[in-house]
C-alpha positions, 0 to 999 in steps of 0.5 A: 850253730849261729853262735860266734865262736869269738863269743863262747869262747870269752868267759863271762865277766861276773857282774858286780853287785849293784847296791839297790836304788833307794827310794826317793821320796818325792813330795806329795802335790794335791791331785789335779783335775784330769784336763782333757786338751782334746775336749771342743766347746758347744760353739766349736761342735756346732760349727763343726756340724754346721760346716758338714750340713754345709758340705752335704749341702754342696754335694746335694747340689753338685749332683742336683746341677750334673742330672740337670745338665745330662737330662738338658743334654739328653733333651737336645740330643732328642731336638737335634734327632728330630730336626735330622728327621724332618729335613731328610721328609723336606728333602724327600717331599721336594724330590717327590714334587720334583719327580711329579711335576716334570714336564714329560710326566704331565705330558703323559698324563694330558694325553692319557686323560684326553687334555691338551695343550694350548700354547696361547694359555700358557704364561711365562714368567721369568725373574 
């Protein structure tokens, strides 16, 4: 059903019988070696593993120096958290002395505990 009509309908032109070629002799040539262009000298292998060691090589300290800098990294972080965690207990200390030095609590205290207060012994110092 695919066919062109055009072509069913064109009879087929015989062919003409073609003598058949004849053989041509061609001189025999000694054989040669097979020569492979593909094939490396020992110093081309040996550079060529040399430069892979060297790669690997490379690669090994690429990964050596990234661990390196995420343990110093993680080394800092630590040094930072723990410098954030002494200046909050400073900050916390210092407001402990402040609410245990003021004047109305010590004057509470005095009293409690039968003290008094003798202005002549107390100094002022101004800067």
């Amino acid at each position: 059903m695919l066919d062109n009509t055009a072509r069913q309908l064109q009879e087929p032109v015989p062919a003409a019988p073609q003598p058949a070629p004849k053989p041509q002799a061609a001189p025999q040539t000694a054989p040669q070696p097979a020569v492979n262009p593909r094939t490396f000298s020992p110093f081309e292998r040996v550079l060529s593993a040399l430069c892979g060691v060297v790669a690997v090589g490379v690669c090994l300290l690429y990964l050596g120096g990234q661990t390196h800098l995420a343990n110093t990294d993680r080394t800092y972080q630590d040094v930072q958290a723990r410098i954030a965690t002494q200046n909050q207990s400073v900050t916390d200390l210092k407001q402990t002395i402040g609410e245990l030095s003021n004047s109305n609590r010590l004057s509470n205290y005095a009293k409690a505990h039968g003290l008094t207060v003798i202005e002549g012994n107390i100094k002022r110092v101004t800067k």
